[in-house]
N, C-alpha and C positions, 0 to 999 in steps of 0.2 A: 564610650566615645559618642562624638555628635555626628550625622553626616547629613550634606545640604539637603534636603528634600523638599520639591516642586510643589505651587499649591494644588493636589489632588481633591476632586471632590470626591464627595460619600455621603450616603445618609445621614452619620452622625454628625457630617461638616466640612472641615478639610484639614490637610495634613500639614503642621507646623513647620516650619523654616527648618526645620534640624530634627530628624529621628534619633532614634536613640538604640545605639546597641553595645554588646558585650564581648570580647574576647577573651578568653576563656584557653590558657597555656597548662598542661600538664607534665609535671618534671620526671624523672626517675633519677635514681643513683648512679645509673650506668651512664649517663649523661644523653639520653633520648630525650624526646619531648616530643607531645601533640596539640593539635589545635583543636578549638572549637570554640561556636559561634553562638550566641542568641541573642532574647533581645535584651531590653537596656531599661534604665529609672532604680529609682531608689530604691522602691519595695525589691525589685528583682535584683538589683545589687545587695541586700541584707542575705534574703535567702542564699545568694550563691555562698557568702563568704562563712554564712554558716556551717554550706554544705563542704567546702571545702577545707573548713577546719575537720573534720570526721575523716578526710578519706589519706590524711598522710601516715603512708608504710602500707600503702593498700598495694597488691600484687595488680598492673593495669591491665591485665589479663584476666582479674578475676571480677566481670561483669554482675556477678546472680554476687558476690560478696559488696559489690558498687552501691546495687539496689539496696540488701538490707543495712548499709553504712545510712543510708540518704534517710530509708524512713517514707512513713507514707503511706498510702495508698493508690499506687500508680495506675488501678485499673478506674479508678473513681474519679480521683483528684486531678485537674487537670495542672495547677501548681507541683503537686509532686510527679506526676510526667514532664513537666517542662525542668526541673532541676534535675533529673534522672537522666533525661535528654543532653541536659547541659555539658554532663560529666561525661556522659557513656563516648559520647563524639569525638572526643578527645581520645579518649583511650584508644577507642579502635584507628584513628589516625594514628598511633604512638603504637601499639602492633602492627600496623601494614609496616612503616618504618620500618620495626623491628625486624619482620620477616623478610623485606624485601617484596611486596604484594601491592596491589591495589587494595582498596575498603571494600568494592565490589566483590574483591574475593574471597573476604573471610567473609561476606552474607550471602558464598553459594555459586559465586559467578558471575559474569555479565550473561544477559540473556539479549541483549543490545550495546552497541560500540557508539552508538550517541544516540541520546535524549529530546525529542520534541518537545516545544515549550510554544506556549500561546502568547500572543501579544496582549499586553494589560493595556486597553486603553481607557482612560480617565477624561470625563468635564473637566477643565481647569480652568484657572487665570490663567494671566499673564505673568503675574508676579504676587508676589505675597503682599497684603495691604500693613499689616502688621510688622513688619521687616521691610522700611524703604530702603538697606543699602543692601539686601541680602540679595547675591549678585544673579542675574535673568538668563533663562535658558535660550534655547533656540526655537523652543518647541513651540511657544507664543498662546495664546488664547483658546480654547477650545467649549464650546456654548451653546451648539447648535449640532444638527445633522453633517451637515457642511464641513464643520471644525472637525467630528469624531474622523469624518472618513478622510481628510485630508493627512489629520495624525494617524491613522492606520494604514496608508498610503505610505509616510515615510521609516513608519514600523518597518513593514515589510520592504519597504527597497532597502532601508538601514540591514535589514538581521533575516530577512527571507521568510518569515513567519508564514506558517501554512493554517494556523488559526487564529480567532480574532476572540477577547473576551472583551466584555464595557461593562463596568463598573459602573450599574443602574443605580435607581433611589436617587437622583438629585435633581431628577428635573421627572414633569408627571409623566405618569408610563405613554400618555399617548405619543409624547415628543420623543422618549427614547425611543419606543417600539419606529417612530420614525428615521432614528438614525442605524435602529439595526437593520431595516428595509433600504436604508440608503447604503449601509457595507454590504448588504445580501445583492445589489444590482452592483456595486463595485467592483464586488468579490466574490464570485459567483460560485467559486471553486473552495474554498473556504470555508473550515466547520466556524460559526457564532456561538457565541454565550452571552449571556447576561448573567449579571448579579445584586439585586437590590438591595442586599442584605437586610431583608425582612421587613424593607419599608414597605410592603403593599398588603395590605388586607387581605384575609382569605377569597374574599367576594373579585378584590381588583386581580389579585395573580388568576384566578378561574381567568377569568376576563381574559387576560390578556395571554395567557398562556394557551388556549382555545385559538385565539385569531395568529399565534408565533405559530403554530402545528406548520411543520415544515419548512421552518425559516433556522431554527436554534438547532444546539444538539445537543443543548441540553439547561434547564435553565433550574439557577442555583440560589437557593434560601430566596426565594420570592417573598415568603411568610415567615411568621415567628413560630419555632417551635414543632413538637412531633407532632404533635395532633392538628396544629394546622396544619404543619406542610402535609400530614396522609390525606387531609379532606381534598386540598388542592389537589395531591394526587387522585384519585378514587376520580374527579371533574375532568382532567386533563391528559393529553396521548404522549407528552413531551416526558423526558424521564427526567424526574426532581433530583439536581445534585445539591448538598449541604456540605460546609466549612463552619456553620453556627446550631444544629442541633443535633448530630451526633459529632461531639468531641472529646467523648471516653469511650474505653472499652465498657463502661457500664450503662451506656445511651446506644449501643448496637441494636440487646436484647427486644426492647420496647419498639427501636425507629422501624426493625424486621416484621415485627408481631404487625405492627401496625402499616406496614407497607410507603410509609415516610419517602420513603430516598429510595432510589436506583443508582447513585454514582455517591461516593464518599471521596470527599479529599483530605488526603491524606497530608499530616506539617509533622516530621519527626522530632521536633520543638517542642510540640503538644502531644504525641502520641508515644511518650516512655524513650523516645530516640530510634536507632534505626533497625535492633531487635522489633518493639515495639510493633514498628509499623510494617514490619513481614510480619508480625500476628494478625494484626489487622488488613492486609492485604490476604493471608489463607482465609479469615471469617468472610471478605466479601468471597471470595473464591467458593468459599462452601457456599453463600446462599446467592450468589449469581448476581452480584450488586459491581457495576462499575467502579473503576477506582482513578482518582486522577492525583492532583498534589496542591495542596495551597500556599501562596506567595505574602509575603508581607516587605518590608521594605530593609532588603538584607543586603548581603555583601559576599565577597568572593568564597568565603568560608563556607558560607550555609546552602550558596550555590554549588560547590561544587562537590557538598555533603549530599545536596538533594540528589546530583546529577548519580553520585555512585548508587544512590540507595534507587531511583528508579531504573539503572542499568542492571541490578540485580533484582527486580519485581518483576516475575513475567506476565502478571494481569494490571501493570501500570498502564491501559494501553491508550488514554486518552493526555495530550500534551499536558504539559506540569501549567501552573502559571508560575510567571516571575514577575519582579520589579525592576530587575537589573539594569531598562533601557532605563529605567527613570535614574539608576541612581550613577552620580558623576562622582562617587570617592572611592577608594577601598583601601583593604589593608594587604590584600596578598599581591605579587611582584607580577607584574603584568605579561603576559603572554599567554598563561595558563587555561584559560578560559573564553570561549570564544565560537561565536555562535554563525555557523554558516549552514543557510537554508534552512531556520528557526528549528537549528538541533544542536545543542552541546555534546561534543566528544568529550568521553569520558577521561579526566586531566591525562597525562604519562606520571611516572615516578609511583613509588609505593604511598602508601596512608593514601591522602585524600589527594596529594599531587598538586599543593599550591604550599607558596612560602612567604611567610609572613613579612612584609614590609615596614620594619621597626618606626623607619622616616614617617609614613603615614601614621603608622599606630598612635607614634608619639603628636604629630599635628590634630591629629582626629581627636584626642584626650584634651588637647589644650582647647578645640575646639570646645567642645564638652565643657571645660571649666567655665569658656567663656558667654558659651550661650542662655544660661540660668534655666533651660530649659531640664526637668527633673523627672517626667511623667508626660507618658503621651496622653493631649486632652485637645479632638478635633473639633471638640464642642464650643472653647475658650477660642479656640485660634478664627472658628466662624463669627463668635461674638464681636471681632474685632469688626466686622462688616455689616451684622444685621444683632444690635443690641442683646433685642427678644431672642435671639434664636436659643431653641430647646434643647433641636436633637432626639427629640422624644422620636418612638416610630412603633406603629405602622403614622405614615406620613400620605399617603393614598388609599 
């Protein structure tokens, strides 16, 4: 399916008129069924339906039989994690069913009754330049200091947000580092983040990451890569969290050795599914590395997959991100979900606790047919405004 999405900036550009995702239904013979969510494009539509021809007559309770149907290398590969992910979500939504349970409780329990989540704020337009009829939000312009904090102003009145994250890299660090200085006098009370996602040189994150020391709480892929991000560490007192160079279980061993990261986020999407990432939640545990959760541009499903699987992590203890304020479509039935004083209650009802909205699913596909859009490319969607643009990074 397509769903509208705002022009957001980012290093690589900005986000196209219409994301792209997947829903992902699991049948049984006894007439149950579960959901599940990821993303979307053609390459990831081939794999799935691959993977779904392998697993019919598969018992949905038999997870470790799931894995070796799928194939792979799920500790290496992040494509066979994210198909592994695809399937496993489902199933365990189609056990809670079964059992009459929450998803929280076949991974152990809640160890919390609702989930903090951070407010994602973004550089944007106003509207898409690429898309003159693609219809304009409320949220209006955002360019400056002034814009961030005025959108994280109606962040937090909208949804109660007790943290603040700004998606760095699109403008140079000294303007950003000015609008996190302008939310740190706004919002005095409030943990900050940034994330540049590896636009800045080793030399500029040192830089600037030195003059943030007690403004952030934590600041995330400044640089590219293990060995830059540990140099930056080794320079800086701020603890480095990564979403872009540990994203296997086989990029842990090396990011540990070399003291890389202090906070990992965690995406059950990328991380094998929601097994997965209680393994990766006991490894930070064992070597004392923060954990939080990474956000990309989803929908009721994947939210309220996130929300069970950090109600059942007791070292989740830094707010998730989401997209959610950004995104204005969905497919599950409305009421389920819903964020007061920037915490999600974890849903009611057994599985995941949301029901699929057939009306949307089927609008959202036609959507989908009709957007020609195939593949997320944030690089193509900036060229529509500045020809040359690259997208290449580090970009400072």
């Amino acid at each position: 399916m397509a769903i509208r999405d705002p022009p957001l900036l980012n290093s690589k550009g900005v986000h196209q008129p219409y994301a792209l995702r997947t829903v992902i239904e699991v049948h049984t013979d006894e007439g149950l069924s579960g959901l599940g969510e990821t993303y979307g494009g053609a390459a990831v539509e081939q794999r799935l339906r691959r993977g779904a021809g392998e697993l019919v007559g598969l018992d949905p309770f038999d997870l470790n039989g799931l894995r070796r149907r799928l194939g792979g290398d799920v500790l290496a590969d992040e494509r066979a994690a994210g198909l592994l992910a695809a399937f496993e979500v489902p199933c365990l939504d189609l056990q809670g069913r079964a059992a009459g349970r929450p998803v929280c409780d076949l991974l152990g329990g809640r160890v919390r009754d609702s989930v903090p989540f951070s407010a994602y704020l973004f550089y944007r337009w106003a509207e898409h330049p690429s898309d003159p009829g693609y219809p304009p939000d409320d949220w209006g312009e955002a360019l400056d200091a002034d814009g961030i904090v005025e959108q994280a102003r109606r962040m937090v009145a909208r949804f109660g947000f007790q943290s603040l994250k700004l998606k760095g890299g699109v403008l140079s660090p000294e303007r950003e580092e000015e609008a996190l200085r302008a939310l740190r006098e706004a919002f005095p009370e409030h943990a900050l983040r940034i994330d540049p996602n590896a636009a800045w040189t080793v030399p500029t994150a040192i830089e600037v990451g030195r003059r943030l020391k007690g403004v952030l709480e934590y600041l995330e892929d400044p640089t590219a890569g293990i060995q830059g991000m540990a140099e930056v560490a080794r320079a800086v007192s701020l603890p480095l969290a990564t979403n872009m160079c540990v994203v296997t279980f086989a990029d842990l061993p090396p990011a540990i050795a070399a003291g890389a990261v202090r906070v990992v986020l965690a995406d059950h999407h990328s991380w094998g599914g929601l097994r997965g990432s209680l393994a990766l939640a006991a490894i930070c545990a064992t070597f004392d590395l923060g954990l939080s959760m990474h956000s990309n541009s989803h929908l009721g499903i994947s939210l309220a997959t996130m929300c069970h699987l950090a109600a059942a992590t007791p070292n989740l203890t830094y707010a998730c991100d989401t997209h959610a304020p950004w995104q204005v479509e969905d497919v599950v039935e409305p009421g389920s979900l819903r964020f007061v004083d920037g915490s999600l209650s974890v849903p009611d009802g057994p599985g995941l606790g949301v029901a699929l909205d057939r009306d949307a699913l089927a609008r959202l596909h036609e959507q989908w047919l009709r957007c020609g859009i195939r593949e997320r490319d944030d690089v193509a969607a900036m060229r529509v405004v500045d020809p040359n643009w690259g997208g290449s990074r580090p970009r400072f």
